[in-house]
Backbone as ProteinMPNN parsed JSONL, in Angstrom:
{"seq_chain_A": "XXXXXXXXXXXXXXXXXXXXXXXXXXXXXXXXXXXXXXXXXXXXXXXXXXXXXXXXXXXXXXXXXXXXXXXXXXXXXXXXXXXXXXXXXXXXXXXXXXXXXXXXXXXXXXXXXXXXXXXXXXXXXXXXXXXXXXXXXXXXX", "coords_chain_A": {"N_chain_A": [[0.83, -1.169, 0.0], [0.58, 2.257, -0.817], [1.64, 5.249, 0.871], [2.663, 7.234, 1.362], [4.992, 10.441, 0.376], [8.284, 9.384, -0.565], [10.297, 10.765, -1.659], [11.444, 13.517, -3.657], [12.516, 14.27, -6.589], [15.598, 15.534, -7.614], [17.462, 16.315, -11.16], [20.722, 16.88, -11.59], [23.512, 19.205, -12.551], [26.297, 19.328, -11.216], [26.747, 17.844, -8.167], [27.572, 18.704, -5.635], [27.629, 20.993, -5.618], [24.584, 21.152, -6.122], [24.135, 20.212, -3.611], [24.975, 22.069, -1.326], [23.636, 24.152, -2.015], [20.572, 23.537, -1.828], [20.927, 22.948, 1.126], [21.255, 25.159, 2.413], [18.63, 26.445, 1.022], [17.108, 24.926, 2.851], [18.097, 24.783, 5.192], [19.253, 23.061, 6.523], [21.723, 20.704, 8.163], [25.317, 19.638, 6.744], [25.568, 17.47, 6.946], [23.287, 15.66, 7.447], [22.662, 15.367, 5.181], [22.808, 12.139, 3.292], [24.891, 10.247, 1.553], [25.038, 8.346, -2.013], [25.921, 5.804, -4.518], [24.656, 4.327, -7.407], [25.561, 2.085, -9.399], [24.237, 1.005, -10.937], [22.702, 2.554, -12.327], [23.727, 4.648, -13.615], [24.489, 6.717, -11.759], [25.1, 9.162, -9.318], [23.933, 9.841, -5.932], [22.53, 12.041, -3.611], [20.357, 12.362, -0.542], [18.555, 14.541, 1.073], [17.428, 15.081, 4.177], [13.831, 15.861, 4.441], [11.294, 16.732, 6.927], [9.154, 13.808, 7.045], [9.85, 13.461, 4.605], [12.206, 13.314, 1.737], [14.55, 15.571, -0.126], [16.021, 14.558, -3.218], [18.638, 14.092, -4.844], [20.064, 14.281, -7.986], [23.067, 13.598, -9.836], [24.968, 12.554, -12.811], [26.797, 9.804, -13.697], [29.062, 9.354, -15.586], [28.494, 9.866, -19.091], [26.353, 8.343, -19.941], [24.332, 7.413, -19.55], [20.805, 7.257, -17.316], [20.305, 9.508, -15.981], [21.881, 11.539, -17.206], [21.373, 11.715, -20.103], [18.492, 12.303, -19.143], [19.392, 15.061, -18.667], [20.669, 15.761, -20.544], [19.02, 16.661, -22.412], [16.475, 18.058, -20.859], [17.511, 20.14, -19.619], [18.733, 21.032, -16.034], [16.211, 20.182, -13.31], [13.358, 19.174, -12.152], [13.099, 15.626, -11.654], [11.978, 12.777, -11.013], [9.099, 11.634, -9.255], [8.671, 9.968, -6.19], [6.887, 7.473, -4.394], [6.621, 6.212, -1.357], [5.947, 2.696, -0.351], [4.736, -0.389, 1.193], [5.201, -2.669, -0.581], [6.276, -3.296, -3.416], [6.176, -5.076, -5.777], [3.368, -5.789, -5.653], [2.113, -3.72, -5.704], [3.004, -2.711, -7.957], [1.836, -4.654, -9.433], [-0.872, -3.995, -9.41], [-1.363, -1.643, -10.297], [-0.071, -2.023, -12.687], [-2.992, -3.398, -13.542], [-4.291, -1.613, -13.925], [-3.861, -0.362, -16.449], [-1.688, 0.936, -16.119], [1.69, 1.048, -17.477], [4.631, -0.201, -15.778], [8.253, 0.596, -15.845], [9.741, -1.843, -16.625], [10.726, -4.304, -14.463], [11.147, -4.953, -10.821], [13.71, -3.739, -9.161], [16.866, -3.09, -7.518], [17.01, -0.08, -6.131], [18.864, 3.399, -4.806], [21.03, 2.76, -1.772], [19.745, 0.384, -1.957], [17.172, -0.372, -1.541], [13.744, -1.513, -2.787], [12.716, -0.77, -5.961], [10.569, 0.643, -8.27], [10.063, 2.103, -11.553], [6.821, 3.861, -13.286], [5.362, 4.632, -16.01], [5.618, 7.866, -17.734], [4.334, 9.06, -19.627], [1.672, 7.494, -18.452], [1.086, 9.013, -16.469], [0.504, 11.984, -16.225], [2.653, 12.656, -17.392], [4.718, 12.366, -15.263], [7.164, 11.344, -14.306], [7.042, 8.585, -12.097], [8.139, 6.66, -9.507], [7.902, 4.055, -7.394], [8.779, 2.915, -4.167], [10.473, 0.834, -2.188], [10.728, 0.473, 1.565], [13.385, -0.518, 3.133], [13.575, -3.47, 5.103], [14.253, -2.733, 7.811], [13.301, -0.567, 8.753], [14.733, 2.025, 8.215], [15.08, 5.547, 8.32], [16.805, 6.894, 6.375], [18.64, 5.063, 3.846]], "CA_chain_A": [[0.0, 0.0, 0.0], [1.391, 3.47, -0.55], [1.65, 5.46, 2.09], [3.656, 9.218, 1.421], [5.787, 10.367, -0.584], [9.469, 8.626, -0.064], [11.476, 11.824, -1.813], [11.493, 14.021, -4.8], [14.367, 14.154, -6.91], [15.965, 16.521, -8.663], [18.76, 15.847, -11.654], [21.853, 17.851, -11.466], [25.146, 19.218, -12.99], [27.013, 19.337, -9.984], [25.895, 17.522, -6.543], [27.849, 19.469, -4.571], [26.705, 22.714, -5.365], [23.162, 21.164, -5.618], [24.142, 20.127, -1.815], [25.404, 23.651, -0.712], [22.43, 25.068, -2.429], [19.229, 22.456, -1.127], [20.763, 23.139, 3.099], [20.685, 26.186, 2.502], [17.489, 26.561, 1.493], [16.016, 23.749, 3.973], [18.434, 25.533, 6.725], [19.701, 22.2, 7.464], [23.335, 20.59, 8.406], [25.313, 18.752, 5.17], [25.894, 16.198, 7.884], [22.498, 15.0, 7.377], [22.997, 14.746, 3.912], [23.784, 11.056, 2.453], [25.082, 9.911, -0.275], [25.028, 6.557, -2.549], [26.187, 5.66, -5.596], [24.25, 3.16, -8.039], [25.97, 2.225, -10.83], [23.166, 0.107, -12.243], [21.573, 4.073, -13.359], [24.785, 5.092, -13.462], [24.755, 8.032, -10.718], [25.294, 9.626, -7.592], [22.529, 10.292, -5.448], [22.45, 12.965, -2.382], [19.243, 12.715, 0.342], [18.299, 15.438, 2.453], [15.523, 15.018, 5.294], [12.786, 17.192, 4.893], [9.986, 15.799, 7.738], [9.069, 12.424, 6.427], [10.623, 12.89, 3.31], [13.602, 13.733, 1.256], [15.268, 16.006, -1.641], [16.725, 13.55, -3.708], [19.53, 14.986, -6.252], [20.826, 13.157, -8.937], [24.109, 13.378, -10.617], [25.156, 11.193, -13.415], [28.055, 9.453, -13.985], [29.041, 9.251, -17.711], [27.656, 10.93, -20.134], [25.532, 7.844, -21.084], [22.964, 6.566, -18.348], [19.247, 7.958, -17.569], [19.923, 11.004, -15.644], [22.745, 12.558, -18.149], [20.457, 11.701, -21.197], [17.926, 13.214, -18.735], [19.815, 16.131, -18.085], [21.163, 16.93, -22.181], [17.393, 16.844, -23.035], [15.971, 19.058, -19.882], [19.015, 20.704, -18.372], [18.356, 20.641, -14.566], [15.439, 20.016, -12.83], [12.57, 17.654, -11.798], [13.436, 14.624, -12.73], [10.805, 11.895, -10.652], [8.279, 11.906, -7.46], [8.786, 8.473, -5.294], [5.968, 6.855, -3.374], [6.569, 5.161, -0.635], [4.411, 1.249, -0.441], [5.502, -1.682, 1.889], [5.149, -3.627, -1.263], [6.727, -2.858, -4.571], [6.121, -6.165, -6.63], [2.164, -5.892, -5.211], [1.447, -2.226, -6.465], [2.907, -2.68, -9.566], [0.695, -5.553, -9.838], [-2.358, -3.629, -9.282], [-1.419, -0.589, -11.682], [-0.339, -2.721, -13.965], [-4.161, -4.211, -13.854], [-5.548, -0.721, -14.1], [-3.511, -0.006, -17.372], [-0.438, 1.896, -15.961], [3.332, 0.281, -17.358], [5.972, 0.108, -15.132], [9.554, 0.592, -16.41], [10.664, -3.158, -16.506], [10.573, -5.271, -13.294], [11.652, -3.924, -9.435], [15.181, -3.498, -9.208], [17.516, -2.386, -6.394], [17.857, 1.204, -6.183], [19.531, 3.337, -4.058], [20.534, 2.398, -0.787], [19.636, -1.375, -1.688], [15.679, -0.135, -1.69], [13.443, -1.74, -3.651], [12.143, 0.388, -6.653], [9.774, 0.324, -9.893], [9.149, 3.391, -11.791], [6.009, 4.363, -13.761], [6.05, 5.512, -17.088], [5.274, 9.301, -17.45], [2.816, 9.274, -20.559], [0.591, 7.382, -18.322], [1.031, 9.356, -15.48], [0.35, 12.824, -16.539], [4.095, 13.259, -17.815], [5.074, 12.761, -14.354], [7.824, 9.781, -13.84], [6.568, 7.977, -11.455], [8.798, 5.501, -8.759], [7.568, 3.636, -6.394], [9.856, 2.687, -3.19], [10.046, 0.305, -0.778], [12.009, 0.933, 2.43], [14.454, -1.622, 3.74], [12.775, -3.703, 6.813], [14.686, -1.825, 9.128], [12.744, 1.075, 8.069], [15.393, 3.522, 8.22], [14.404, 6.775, 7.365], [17.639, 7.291, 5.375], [19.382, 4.411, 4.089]], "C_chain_A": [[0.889, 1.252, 0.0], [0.616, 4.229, 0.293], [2.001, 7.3, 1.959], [4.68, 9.236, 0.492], [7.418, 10.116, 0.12], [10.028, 10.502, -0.205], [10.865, 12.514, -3.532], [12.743, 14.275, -5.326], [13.968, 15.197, -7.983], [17.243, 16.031, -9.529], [19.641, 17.47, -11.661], [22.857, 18.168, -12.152], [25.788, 18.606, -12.178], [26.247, 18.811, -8.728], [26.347, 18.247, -5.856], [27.967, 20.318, -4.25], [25.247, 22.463, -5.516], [22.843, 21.057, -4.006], [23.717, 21.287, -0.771], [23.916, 24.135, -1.186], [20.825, 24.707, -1.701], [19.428, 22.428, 0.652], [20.732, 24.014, 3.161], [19.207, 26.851, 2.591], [16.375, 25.859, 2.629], [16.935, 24.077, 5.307], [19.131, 24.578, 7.756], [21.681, 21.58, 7.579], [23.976, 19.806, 7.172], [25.696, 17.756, 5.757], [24.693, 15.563, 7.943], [22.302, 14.579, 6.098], [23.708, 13.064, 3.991], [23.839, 10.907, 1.189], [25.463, 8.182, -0.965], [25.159, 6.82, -4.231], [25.206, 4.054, -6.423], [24.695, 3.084, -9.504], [25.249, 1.327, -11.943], [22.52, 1.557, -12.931], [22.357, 4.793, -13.261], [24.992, 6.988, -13.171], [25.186, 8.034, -9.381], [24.03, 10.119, -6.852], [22.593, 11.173, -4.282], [21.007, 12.636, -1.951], [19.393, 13.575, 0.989], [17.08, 15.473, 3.014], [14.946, 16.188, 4.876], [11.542, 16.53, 5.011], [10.429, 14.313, 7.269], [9.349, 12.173, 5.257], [11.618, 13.157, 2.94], [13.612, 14.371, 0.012], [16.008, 14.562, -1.82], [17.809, 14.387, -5.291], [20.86, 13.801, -6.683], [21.682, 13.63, -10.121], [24.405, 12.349, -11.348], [26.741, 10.492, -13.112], [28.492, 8.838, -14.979], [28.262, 10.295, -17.775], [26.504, 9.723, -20.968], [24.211, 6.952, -20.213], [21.73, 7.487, -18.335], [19.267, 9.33, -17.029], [20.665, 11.762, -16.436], [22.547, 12.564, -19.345], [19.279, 12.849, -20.811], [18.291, 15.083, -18.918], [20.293, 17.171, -19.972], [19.705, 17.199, -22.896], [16.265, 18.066, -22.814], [16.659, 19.694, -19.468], [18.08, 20.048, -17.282], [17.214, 20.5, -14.454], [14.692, 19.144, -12.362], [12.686, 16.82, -12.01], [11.884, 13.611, -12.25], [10.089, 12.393, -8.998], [8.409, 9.986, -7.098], [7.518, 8.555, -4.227], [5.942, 5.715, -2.876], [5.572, 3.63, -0.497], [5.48, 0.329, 0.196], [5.343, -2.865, 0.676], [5.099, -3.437, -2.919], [5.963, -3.585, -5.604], [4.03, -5.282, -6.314], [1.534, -4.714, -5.709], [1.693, -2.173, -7.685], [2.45, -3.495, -10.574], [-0.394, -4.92, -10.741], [-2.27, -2.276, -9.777], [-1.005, -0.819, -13.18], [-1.695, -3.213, -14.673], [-4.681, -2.745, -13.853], [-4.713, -0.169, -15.269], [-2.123, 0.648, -17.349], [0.722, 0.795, -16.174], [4.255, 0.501, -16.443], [7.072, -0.116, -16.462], [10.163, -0.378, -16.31], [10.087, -3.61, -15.216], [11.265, -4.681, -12.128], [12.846, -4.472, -9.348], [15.376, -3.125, -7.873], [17.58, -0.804, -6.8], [18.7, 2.264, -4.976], [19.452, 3.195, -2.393], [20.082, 0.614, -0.405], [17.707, -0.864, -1.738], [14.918, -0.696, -3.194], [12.668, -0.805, -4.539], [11.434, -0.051, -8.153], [9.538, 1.654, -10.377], [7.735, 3.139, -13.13], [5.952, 5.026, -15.123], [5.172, 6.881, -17.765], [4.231, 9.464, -18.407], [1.889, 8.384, -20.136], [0.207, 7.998, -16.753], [0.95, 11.501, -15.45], [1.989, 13.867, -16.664], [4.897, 13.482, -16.45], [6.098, 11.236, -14.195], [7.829, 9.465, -12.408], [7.591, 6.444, -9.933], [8.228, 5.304, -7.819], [8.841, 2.784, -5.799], [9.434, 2.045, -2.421], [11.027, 0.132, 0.321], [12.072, -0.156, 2.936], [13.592, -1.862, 4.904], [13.312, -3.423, 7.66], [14.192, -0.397, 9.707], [13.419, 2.052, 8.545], [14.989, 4.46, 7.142], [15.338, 6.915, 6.229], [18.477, 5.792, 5.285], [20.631, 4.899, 3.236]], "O_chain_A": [[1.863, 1.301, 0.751], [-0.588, 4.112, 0.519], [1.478, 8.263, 2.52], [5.164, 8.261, -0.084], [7.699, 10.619, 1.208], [10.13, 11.293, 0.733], [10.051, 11.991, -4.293], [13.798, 14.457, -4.717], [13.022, 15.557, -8.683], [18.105, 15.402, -8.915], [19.279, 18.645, -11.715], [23.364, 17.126, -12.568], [25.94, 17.388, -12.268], [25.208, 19.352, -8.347], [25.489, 18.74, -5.124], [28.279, 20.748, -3.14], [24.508, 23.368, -5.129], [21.903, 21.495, -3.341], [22.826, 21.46, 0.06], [23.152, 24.496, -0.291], [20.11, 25.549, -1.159], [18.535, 22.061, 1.416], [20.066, 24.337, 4.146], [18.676, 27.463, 3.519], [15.265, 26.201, 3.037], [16.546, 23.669, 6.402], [19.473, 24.744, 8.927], [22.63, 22.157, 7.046], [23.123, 19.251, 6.478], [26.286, 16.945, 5.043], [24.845, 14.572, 8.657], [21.797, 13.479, 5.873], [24.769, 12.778, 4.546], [23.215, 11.228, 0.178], [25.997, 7.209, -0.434], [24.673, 7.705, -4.935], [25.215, 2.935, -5.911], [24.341, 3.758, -10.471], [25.467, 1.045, -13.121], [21.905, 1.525, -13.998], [22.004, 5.87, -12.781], [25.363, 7.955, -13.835], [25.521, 7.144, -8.6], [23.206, 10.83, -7.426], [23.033, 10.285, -3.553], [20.236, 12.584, -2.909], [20.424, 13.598, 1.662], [15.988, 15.787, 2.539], [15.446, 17.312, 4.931], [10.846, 15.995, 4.148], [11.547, 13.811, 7.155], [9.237, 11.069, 4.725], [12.376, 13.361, 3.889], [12.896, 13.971, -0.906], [16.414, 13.756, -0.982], [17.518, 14.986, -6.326], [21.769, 13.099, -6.241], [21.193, 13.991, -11.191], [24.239, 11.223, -10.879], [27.571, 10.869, -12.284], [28.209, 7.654, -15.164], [27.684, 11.136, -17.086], [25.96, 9.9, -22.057], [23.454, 6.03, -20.518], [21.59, 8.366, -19.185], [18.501, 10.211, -17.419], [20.204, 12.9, -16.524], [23.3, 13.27, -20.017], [18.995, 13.839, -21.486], [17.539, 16.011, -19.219], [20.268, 18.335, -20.373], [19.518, 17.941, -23.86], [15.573, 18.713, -23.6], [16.215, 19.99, -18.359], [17.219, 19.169, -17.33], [16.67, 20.647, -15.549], [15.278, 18.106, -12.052], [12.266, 16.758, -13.166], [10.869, 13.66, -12.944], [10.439, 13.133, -8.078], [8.196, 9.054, -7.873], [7.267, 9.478, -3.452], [5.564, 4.631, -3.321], [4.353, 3.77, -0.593], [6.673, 0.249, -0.097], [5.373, -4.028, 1.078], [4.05, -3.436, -3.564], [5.165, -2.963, -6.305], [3.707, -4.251, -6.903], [0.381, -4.786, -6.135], [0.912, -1.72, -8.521], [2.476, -3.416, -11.802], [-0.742, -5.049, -11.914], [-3.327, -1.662, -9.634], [-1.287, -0.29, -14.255], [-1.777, -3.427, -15.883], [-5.906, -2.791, -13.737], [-4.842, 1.045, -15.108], [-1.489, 0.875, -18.379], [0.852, -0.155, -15.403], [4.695, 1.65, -16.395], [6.917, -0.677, -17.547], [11.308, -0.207, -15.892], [8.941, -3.259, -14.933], [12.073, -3.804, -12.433], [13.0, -5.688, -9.463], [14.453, -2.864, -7.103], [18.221, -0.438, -7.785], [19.235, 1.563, -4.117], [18.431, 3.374, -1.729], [20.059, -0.071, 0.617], [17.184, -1.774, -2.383], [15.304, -0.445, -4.336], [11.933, -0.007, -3.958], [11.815, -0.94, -8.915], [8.835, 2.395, -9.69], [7.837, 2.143, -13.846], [6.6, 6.065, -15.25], [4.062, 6.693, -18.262], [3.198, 10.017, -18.029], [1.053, 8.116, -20.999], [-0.702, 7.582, -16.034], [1.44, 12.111, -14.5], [2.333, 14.996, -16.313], [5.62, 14.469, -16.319], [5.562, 10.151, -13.97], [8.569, 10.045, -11.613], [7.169, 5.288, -9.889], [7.889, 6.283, -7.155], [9.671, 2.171, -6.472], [8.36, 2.229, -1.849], [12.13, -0.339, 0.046], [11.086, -0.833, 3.229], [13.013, -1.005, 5.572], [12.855, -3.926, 8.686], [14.502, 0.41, 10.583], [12.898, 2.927, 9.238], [14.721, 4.408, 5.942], [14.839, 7.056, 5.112], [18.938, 5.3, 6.314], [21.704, 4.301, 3.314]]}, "name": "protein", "num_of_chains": 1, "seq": "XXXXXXXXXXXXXXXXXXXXXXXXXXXXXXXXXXXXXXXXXXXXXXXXXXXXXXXXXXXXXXXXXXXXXXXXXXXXXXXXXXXXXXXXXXXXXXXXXXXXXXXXXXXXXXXXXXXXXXXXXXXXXXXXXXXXXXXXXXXXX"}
């Protein structure tokens, strides 16, 4: 079942002036910042708490994976919205049965979290991920 939203992500040039720039505005420490690398979507990823959720900022790495295709297409900005669900496989069941594609089959993403995304022309051009947090349920993994 989803539940809230996990994080919103943003794609980036630079993470570490998107860093400096995202505690600033959220006022918070860059010691709460983490960071993870997945080289299956070949990036870097930054979290920053905000409440029950997170900025999410995404750097590529290459010039040939989804966010630096993303990024020569759109420059910066929005890239996806994440919604949290204790059950990845099980939702993308049951939007699969109401017409919505996922993007392939649930993968690791970062953090080791399980993830499916959504694909944006059936989601009102909005890319779509659904997340499922590690059974330890850390807020940040």
């Amino acid at each position: 079942m989803i539940d809230r939203i996990d994080h919103i992500a943003i794609a980036v040039e630079n993470l570490d002036s998107a860093i400096d720039t995202w505690i600033n505005i959220l006022g918070c420490d860059r010691s709460a910042v983490t960071i993870h690398e997945v080289p299956s979507e070949k990036v870097r990823a930054a979290f920053i708490p905000l409440g029950q959720t997170k900025i999410e900022l995404l750097e590529p790495l290459g010039d040939d994976g989804p966010i630096a295709k993303f990024l020569s297409k759109n420059g910066a900005g929005m890239h996806h919205i994440a919604l949290a669900t204790d059950g990845v496989e099980a939702d993308a069941k049951r939007v699969t049965a109401l017409g919505i594609t996922p993007l392939g089959e649930p993968s690791a993403g970062a953090g080791g979290k399980k993830i499916v995304f959504l694909h944006p022309r059936q989601t009102s051009r909005v890319l779509v991920e659904l997340v499922e947090p590690k059974p330890d349920h850390s807020f940040i993994q």
